[in-house]
VOKE-571624 format. One record per atom (N, C-alpha, C): x negated, z negated, y. Coordinates in steps of 0.1 Angstrom, whole numbers, padded with zeros to 4 digits, always signed. Atoms other than C-alpha are relative to their C-alpha. Example, Ala and Ser with C-alpha at 12.3 -4.5 7.8 and 13.67 -1.06 7.14 Angstrom:
% VOKE-571624
-0009+0000-0012;-0123-0078-0045;-0009+0000+0012;+0009+0000-0011;-0137-0071-0011;+0008-0008+0011;
***
This chain:
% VOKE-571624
-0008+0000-0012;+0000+0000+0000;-0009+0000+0012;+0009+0001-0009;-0027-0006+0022;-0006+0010+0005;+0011-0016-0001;-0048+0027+0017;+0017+0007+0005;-0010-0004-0007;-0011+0038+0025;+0000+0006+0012;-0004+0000-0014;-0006+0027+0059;-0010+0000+0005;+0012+0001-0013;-0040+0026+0070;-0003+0014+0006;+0004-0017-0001;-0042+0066+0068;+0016+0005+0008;-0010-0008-0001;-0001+0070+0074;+0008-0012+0013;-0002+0006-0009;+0022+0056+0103;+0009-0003-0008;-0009+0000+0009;+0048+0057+0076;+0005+0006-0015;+0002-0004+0012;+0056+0060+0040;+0013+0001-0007;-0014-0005+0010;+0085+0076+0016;+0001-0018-0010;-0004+0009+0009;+0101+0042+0003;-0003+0006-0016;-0004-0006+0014;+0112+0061-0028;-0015+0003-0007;+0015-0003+0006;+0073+0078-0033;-0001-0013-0002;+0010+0011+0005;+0057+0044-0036;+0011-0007-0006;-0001+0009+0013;+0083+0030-0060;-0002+0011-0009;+0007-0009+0015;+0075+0062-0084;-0017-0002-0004;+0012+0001+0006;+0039+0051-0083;+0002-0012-0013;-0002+0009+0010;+0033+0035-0117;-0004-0013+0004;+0003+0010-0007;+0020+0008-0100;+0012-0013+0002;-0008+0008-0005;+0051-0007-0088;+0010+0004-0015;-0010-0002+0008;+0071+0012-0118;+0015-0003+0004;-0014+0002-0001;+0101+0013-0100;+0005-0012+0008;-0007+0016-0004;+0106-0028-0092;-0004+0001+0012;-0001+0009-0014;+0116-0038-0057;-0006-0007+0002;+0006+0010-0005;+0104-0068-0056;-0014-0003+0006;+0011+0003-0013;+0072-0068-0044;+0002+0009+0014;-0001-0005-0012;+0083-0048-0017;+0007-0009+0008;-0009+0015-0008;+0109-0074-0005;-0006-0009+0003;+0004+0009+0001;+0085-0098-0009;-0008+0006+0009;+0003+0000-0013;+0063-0080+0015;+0003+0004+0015;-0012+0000-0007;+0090-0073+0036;+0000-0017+0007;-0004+0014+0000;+0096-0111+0033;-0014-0008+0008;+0009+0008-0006;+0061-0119+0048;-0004+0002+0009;-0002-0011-0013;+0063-0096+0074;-0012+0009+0000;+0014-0012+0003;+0032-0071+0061;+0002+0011+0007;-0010-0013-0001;+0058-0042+0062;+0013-0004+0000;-0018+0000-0001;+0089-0033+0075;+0005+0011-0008;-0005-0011+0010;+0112-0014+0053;+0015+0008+0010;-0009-0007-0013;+0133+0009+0078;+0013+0007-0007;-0012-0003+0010;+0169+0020+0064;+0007+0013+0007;-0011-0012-0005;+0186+0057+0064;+0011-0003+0007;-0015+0003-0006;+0219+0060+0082;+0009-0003-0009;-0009+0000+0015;+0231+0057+0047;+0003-0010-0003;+0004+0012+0000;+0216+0020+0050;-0006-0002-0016;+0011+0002+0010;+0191+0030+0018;-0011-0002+0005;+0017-0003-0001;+0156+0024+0020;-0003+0008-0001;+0007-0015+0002;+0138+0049+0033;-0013+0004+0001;+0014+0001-0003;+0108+0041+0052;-0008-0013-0003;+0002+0015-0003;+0081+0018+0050;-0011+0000+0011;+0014+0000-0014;+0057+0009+0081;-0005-0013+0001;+0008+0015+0001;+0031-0019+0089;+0013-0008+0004;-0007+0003-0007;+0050-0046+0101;-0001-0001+0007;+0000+0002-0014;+0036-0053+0131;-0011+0014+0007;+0009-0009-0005;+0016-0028+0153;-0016-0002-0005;+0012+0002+0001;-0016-0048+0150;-0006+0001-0017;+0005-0005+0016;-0017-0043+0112;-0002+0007-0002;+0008-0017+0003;-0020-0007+0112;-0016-0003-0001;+0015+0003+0000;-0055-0018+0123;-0006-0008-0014;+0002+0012+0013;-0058-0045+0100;-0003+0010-0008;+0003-0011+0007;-0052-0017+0075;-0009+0007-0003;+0015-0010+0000;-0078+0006+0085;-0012-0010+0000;+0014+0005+0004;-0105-0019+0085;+0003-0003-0014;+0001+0010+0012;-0095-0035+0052;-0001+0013-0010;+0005-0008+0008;-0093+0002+0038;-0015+0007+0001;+0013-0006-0002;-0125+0013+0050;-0012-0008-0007;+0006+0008+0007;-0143-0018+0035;-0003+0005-0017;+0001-0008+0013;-0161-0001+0004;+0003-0011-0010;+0004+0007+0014;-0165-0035-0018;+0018-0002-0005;-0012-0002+0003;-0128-0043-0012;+0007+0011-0007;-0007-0015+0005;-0114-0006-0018;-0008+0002-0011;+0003-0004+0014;-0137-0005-0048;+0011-0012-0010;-0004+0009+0011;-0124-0040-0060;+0019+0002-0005;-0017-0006+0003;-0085-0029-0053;+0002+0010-0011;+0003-0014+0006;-0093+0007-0071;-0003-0004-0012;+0002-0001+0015;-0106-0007-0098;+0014-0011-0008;-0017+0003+0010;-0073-0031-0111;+0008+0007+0005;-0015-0006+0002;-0052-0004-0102;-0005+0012-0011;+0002-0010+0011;-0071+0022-0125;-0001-0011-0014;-0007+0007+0008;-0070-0010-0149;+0013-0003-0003;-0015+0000+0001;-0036-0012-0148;+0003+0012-0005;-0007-0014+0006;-0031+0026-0152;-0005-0001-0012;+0005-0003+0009;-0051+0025-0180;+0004-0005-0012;-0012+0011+0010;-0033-0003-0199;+0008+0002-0003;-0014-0005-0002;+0001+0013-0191;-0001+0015-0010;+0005-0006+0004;-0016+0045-0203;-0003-0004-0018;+0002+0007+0011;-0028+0026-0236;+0013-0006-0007;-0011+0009+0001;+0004+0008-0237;+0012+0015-0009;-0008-0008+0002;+0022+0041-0243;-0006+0012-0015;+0005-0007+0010;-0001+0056-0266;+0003-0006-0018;-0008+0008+0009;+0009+0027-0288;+0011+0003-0006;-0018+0002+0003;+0048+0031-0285;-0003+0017-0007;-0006-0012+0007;+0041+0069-0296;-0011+0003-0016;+0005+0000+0013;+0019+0060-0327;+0010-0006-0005;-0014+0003+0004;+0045+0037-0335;+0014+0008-0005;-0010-0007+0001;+0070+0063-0336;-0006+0004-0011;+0009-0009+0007;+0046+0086-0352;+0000-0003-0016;+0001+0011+0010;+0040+0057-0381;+0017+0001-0009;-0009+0006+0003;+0078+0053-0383;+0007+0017-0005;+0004-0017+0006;+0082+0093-0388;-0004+0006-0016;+0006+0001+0013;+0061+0092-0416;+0004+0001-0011;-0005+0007+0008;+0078+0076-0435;+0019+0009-0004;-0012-0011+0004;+0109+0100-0436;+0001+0008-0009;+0003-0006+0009;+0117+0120-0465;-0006+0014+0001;+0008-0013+0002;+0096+0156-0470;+0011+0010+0009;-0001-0010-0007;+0124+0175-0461;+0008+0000+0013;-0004+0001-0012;+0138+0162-0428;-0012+0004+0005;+0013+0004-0013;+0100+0165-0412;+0003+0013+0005;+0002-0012-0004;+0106+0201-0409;+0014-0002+0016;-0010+0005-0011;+0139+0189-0382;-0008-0006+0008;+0009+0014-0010;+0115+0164-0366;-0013+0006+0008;+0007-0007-0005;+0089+0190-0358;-0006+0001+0014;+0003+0000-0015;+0094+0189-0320;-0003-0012+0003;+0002+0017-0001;+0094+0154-0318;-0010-0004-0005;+0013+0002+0004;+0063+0152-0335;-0011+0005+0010;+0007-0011-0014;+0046+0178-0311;+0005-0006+0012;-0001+0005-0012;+0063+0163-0283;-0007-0013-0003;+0006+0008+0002;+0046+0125-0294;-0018+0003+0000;+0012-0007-0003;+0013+0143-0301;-0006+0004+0016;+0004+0000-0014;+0014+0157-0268;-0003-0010+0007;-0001+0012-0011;+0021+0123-0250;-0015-0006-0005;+0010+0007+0000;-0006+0109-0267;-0012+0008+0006;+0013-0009-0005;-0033+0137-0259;+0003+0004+0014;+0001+0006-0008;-0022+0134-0224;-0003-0014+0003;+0001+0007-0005;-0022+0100-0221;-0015-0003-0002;+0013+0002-0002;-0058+0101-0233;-0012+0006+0007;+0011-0007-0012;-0072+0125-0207;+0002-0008+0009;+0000+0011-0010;-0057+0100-0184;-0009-0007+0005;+0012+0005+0003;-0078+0075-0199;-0008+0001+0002;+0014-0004+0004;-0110+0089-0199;-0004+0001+0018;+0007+0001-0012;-0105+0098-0160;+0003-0010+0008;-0006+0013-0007;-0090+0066-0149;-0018-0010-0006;+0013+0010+0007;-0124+0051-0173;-0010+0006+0011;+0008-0002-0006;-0146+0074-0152;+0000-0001+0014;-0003-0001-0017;-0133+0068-0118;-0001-0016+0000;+0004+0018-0002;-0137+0028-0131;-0013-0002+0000;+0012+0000+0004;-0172+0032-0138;-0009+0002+0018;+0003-0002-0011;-0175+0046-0102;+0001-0013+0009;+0000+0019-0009;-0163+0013-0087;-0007-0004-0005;+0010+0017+0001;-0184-0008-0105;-0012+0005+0006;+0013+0003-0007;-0212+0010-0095;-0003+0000+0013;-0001+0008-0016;-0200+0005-0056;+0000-0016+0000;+0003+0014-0002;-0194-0032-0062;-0016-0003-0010;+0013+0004+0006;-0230-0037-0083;-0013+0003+0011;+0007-0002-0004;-0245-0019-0056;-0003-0005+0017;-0009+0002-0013;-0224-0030-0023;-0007-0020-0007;+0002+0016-0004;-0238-0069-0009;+0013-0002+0007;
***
């Protein structure tokens, strides 16, 4: 949220609950709504639409705290942990399937086909994910290893 607003005057509500990050849930948004970080600005429709610093002088705030390499590495790096877990997390739920597939008699697999290939896929996506969420974590550590 930070790297957000330190670059934008305002931000698509809706975008930043599709980042996996937030996955959707409100609540930390209300909550920094609730602390006065950001304001959350409402359509004519009275949905959430926008979100902006809360106060003027945090824009600033913002831009220093994202310019700060050791910080923006140490943020960067639990959110590419996080993706990477969620990522992991999912590769799971489609072995699981996979596992549970298996186990079906000879001649339904030929019905189940797409569903196999669509699981396959998920996984061989989610692990290129992986690999550049791993190499983009490797990049932070060696900003904070190298950063006093």
């Amino acid at each position: 949220m930070v790297k957000l607003l330190a670059t934008n005057p305002q931000v698509s509500y809706n975008a930043v609950l599709l980042d996996p990050v937030f996955g959707q849930d409100e609540t930390p948004l209300y909550e920094l709504a609730q602390t006065e970080l950001i304001t959350v600005t409402s359509s004519p429709e009275g949905r959430p639409a926008a979100i902006k610093p809360g106060r003027p002088v945090f824009s600033s705030a913002f831009r220093l705290i994202a310019e700060d390499k050791v910080f923006n590495a140490k943020m960067e790096l639990g959110r590419l942990t996080f993706l990477a877990g969620e990522e992991k997390k999912a590769i799971e739920k489609a072995e699981e399937e996979l596992s549970r597939l298996k186990e079906l008699p000879a001649p339904q697999l030929k019905e189940i086909e797409p569903r196999i290939r669509y699981l396959l896929g998920k996984i061989q996506g989610s692990q290129k994910n992986i690999e550049v969420f791993e190499s983009e974590m490797g990049k932070m550590k060696k900003v904070l290893q190298s950063e006093m």
